[in-house]
N, C-alpha and C positions, 0 to 999 in steps of 0.2 A: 504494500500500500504506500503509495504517493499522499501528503501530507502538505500545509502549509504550518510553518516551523512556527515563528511567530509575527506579531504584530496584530491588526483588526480582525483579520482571515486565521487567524493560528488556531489549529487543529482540520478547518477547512480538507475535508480530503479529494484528491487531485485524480481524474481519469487520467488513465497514460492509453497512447496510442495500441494498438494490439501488435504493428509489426512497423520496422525502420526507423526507430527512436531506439536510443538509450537515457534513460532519465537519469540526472546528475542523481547520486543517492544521498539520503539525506545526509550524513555523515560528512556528508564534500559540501553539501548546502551550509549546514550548522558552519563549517568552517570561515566558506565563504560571507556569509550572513555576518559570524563574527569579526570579521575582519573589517567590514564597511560600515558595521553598525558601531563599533570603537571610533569611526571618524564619521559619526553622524552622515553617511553617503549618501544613505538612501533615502532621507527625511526632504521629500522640496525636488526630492530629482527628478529631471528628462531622461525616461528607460528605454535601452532597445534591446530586444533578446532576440538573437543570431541564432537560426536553425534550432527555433523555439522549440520542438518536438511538442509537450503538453504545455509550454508556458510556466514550468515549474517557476524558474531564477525571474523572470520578469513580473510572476505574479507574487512571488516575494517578496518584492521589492514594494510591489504594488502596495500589500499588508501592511509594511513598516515604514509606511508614508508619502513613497513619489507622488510627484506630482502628476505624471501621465509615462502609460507604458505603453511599448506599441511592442508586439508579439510577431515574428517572419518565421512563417514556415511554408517551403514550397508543397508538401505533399499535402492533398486536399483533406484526406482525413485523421490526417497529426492536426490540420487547421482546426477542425471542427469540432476534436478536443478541447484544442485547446481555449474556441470559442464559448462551450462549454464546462470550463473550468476559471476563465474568465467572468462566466456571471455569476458562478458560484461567490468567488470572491469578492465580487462588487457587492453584491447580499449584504456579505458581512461587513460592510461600510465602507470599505478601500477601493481605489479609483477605479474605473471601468477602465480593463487593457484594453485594447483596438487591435485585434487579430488583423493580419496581412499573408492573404496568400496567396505568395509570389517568392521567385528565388531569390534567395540575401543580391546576387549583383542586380538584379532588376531593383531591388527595392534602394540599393543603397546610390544607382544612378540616377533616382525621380526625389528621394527623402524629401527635400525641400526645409529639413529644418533639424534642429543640432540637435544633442545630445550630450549629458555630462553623467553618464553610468551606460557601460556596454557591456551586455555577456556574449560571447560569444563560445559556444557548444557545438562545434561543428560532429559530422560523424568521424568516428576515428582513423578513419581510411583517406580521408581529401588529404588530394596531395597538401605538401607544405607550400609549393609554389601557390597552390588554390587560394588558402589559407593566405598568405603574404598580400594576395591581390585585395580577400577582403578588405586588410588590415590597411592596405594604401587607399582605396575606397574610400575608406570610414573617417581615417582621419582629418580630411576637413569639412568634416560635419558634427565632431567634436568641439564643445564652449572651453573655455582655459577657464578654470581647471577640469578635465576628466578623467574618468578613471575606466579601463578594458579589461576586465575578467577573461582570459582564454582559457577555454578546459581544454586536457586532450589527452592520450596515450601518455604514460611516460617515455614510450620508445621514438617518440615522432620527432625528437631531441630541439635542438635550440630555434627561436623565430628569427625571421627576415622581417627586421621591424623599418616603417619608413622613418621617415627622419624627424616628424612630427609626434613620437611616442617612443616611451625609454620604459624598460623592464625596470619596475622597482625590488620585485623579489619573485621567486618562485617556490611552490610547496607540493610535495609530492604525497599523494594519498593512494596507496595501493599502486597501481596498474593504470594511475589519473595523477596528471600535471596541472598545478594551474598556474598561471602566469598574472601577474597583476601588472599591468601599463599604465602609464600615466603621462598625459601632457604633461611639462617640467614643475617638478612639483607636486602635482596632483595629490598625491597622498599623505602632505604633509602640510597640505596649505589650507586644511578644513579642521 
């Protein structure tokens, strides 16, 4: 069972797609959660969640205050989870995400508007090249300060980051990497 951790939605329980997702597990959430919730991240923030699968990390976010999430997933019935797990969580008082389903480069060449909290969850197989293109994409539609959560394999080894976002730290959970990014700064200037 898929869960919302905490915030307005906490305990909220979450449908997961039936096939071509892996949901972050909570363990990597609770991490992640802790990490952004020690610098107030997610309180007031513009969310984008990258190859959303159910919308877990974006409607968490959603829980613990953002101001508005918007959820990308290309496959129609990951979307429609996660549409569905989206209004669960509005229910319980936290913002309405805005599902988008369309693939991350289609979305990230129309955006039209920025972002200061990114997860990005790609599947564990996209090349690293894939992956690098999102990360050049994104970055100017990132506000100074922000901050880019990347999950992935631990095997899938180091990023090709553009020149607009610097690895602050990485933490290894199992057989799962996560990368925390930040505009200069970003996780020390909140």
């Amino acid at each position: 069972m898929t869960r919302i951790i905490g915030g307005l939605a906490g305990g909220v329980r979450l449908h997961v797609p039936l096939r071509g997702t892996r949901p972050t597990s909570e363990r990597v959430r609770e991490a992640i959660f802790s990490a952004l919730d020690a610098r107030s991240l997610c309180d007031g923030a513009l969310v984008l969640d990258l190859f959303a699968g159910s919308g877990a990390l974006g409607l968490e976010a959603a829980s613990r205050g953002a101001e508005a999430v918007v959820l990308v997933e290309r496959d129609r019935a990951a979307a429609k989870v996660a549409e569905r797990n989206a209004e669960a969580v509005a229910k319980a008082g936290a913002v309405r995400a805005l599902v988008e389903q369309v693939a991350v480069a289609q979305y990230l060449q129309r955006a039209g508007r920025r972002f200061d909290l990114v997860f990005i969850d790609p599947p564990y197989d996209l090349p690293q090249a894939a992956l690098s293109g999102v990360l050049q994409t994104l970055a100017p539609l990132l506000v100074h300060p922000a901050v880019v959560v990347v999950e992935q394999a631990r095997r899938s080894g180091e990023l090709d980051l553009p020149g607009d976002l610097v690895l602050e730290r990485t933490r290894d959970y199992g057989d799962t990497t996560l990368h925390y990014l930040a505009t200069s700064g970003s996780l020390t200037d909140r």
